[in-house]
C-alpha positions in Angstrom: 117.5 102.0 105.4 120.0 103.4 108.7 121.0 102.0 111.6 117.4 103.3 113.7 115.4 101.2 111.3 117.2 97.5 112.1 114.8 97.1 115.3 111.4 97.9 112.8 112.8 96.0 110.0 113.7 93.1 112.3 109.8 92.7 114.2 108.6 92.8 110.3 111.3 90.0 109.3 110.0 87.7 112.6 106.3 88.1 112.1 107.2 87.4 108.4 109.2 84.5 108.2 109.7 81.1 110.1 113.4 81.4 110.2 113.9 84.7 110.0 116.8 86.9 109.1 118.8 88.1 112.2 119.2 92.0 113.5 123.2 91.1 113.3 122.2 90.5 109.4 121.4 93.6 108.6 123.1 95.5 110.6 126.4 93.8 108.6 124.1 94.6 105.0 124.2 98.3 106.2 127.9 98.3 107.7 129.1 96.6 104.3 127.4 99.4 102.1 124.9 97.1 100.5 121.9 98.9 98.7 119.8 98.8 101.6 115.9 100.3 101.1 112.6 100.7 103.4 109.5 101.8 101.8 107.1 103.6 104.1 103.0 103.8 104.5 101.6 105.4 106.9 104.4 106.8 108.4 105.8 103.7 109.0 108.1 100.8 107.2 106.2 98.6 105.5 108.2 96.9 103.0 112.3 96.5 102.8 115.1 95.2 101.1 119.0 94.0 100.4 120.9 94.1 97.1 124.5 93.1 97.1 126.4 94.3 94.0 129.3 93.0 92.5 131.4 93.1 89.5 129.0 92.8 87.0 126.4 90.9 89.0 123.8 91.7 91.5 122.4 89.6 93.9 119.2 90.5 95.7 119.4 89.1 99.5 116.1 90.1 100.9 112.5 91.3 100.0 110.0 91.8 102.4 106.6 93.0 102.6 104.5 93.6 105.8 102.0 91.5 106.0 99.0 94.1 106.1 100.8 95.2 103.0 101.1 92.1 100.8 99.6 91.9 97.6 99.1 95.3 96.8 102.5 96.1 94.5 104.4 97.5 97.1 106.9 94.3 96.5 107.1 95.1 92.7 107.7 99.0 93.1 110.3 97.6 95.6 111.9 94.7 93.0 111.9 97.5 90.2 114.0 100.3 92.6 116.2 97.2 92.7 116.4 96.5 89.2 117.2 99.7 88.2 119.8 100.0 90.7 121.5 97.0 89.1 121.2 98.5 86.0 122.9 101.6 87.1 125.3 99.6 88.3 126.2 98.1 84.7 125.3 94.5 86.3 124.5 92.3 83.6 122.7 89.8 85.5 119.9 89.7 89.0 120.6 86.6 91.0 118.1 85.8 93.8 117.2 82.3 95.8 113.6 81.4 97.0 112.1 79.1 98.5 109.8 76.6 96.1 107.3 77.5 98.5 107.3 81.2 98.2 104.2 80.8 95.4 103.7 84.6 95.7 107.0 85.5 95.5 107.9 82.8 92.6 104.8 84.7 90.7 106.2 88.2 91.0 109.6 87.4 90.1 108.0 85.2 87.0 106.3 88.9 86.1 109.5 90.6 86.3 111.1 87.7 83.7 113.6 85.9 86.4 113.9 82.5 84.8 115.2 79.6 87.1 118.8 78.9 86.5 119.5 76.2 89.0 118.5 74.5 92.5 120.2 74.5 96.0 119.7 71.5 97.5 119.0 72.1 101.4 119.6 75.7 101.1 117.3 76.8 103.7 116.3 76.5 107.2 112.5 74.6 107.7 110.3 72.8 109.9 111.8 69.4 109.9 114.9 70.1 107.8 115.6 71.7 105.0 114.2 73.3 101.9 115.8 73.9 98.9 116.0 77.2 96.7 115.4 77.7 93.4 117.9 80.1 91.9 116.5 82.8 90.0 118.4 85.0 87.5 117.1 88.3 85.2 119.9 89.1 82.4 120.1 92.7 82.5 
């Protein structure tokens, strides 16, 4: 991901999502020297994402597929680049939140063997209030 790709990655994020990260987001992701990653098809960006690494932990912040692109394991080639980075990283442990009504999302990360670890109460943004987010974690 650079710097030219924030105003792609940021149409992608708002047809995606209801509450939708900002363009300020990740332009501090990039600026702060997180792994930041697009995947392209058809000469354009199609899927993206965030992973923070610290210590011995990584955290993924953001995965995104396209809609036109959904379902068709670009998400999962996307989650494993991750994975492996972590690994490289000598983390010992992938953190992530989602939403309890990302079902697709839940399923993928259930593949990969994230087991829930705890709940956020009122962690996100959602019509009417808030949703909470189910912690995710994958000892590495």
């Amino acid at each position: 991901m650079r710097a030219r790709d924030v105003e792609t990655i940021a149409t992608i994020e708002r047809e995606t999502y209801e509450f939708p990260w900002t363009r300020g987001n990740f332009r501090d992701s990039l600026s702060a020297g997180y792994s930041c990653r697009v995947m392209e098809a058809d000469a354009m960006i199609i899927a993206y994402g965030i992973l923070l690494v610290a210590v011995d932990e990584a955290h993924l912040l953001n995965l995104t597929v396209a809609a036109a692109y959904q379902r068709r394991g670009w998400g999962s080639m996307l989650l494993d680049s991750f994975i492996d980075t972590a690994r490289e990283c000598r983390s010992q442990v992938l953190l992530l939140e989602v939403r309890p009504s990302n079902h697709v999302g839940r399923v993928m990360y259930d593949r990969f063997g994230f087991r829930r670890i705890a709940l956020r109460r009122g962690y996100y943004p959602a019509k009417g209030g808030r949703e909470d987010a189910i912690v995710m974690g994958l000892p590495l």
